[in-house]
Every structure is written in C-alpha cells, then in structure tokens.
C-alpha positions as CSV (number, residue, x, y, z in Angstrom):
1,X,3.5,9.0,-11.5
2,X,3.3,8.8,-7.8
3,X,6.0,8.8,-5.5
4,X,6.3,7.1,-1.8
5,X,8.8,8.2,1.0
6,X,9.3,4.4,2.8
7,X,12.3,5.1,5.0
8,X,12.1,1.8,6.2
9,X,12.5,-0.5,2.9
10,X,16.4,-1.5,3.0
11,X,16.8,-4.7,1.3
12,X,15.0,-6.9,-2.0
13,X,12.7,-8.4,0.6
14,X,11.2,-5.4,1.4
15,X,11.1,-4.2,-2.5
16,X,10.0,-7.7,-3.8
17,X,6.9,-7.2,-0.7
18,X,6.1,-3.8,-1.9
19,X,6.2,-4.2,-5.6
20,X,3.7,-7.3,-4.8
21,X,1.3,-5.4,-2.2
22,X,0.6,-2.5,-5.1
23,X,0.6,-5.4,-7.8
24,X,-2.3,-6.8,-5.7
25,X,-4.3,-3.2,-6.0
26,X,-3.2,-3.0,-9.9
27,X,-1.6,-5.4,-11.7
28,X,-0.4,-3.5,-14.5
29,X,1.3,-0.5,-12.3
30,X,5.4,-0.1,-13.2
31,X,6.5,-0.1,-10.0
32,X,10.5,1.3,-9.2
33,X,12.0,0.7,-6.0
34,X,15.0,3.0,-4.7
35,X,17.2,1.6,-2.3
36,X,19.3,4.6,-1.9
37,X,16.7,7.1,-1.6
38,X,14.1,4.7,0.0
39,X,12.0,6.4,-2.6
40,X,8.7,4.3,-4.3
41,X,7.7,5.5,-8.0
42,X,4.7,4.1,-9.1
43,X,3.0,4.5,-12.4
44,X,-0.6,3.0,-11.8
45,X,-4.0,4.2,-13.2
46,X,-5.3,3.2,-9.2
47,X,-5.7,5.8,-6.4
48,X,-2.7,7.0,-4.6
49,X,-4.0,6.6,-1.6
50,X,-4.9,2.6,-2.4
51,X,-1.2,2.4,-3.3
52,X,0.0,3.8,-0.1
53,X,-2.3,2.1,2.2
54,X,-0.9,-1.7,0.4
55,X,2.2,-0.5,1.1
56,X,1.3,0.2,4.7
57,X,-0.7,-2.9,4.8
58,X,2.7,-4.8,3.9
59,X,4.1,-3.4,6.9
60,X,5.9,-0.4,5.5
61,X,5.6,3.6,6.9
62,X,5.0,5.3,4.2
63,X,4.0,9.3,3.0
64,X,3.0,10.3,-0.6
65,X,5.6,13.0,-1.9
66,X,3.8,16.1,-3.4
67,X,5.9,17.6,-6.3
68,X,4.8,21.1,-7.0
C-alpha cells in the first residue's frame, strides 16, 4: 500500500477528483481517501510515483509517506 500526504483535499470534490485521476493510471487500485488526516491510501499494482504525479496532475500538492 502506498500512502499520499495531500494537505489540500477537504471536501468529496476533491476525493471524488483524486480517486478518478489514480483510477485513470489503474483501474483496479482500492483507493481510501481521509478527510481528517488529509491522508491518500492506495493499493495499486502501478508505480507510486504515477499515482502521485495523477494526483498532482488533478491539481493536488502531494508527498509520498515512507513508513519504515
């Protein structure tokens, strides 16, 4: 699973927009949104860094969060 720091997704706009952006790269990723944390999981057999540039390219800031 990768995760997305998007400190700028508030609303379902901006979730419906980003769970359609990575659906465009991989149509069968499980995508979970998190208002709260502003926090992107995705669990896609695409690159991470596809995933975060569609989610930049939908008009979001976004940084990949290392777990160690």
């Amino acid at each position: 699973m990768t995760r997305f720091d998007v400190p700028d997704m508030s609303c379902g706009h901006c979730t419906a927009a980003i769970g359609k952006a990575i659906g465009a790269v991989d149509p069968a990723a499980s995508v979970d949104c998190d208002l709260t944390t502003r926090i992107v999981a995705v669990e896609s057999a695409a690159d991470p860094d596809m995933l975060l540039l569609a989610i930049r390219e939908a008009g979001y800031e976004a940084k990949a969060i290392t777990t160690a």
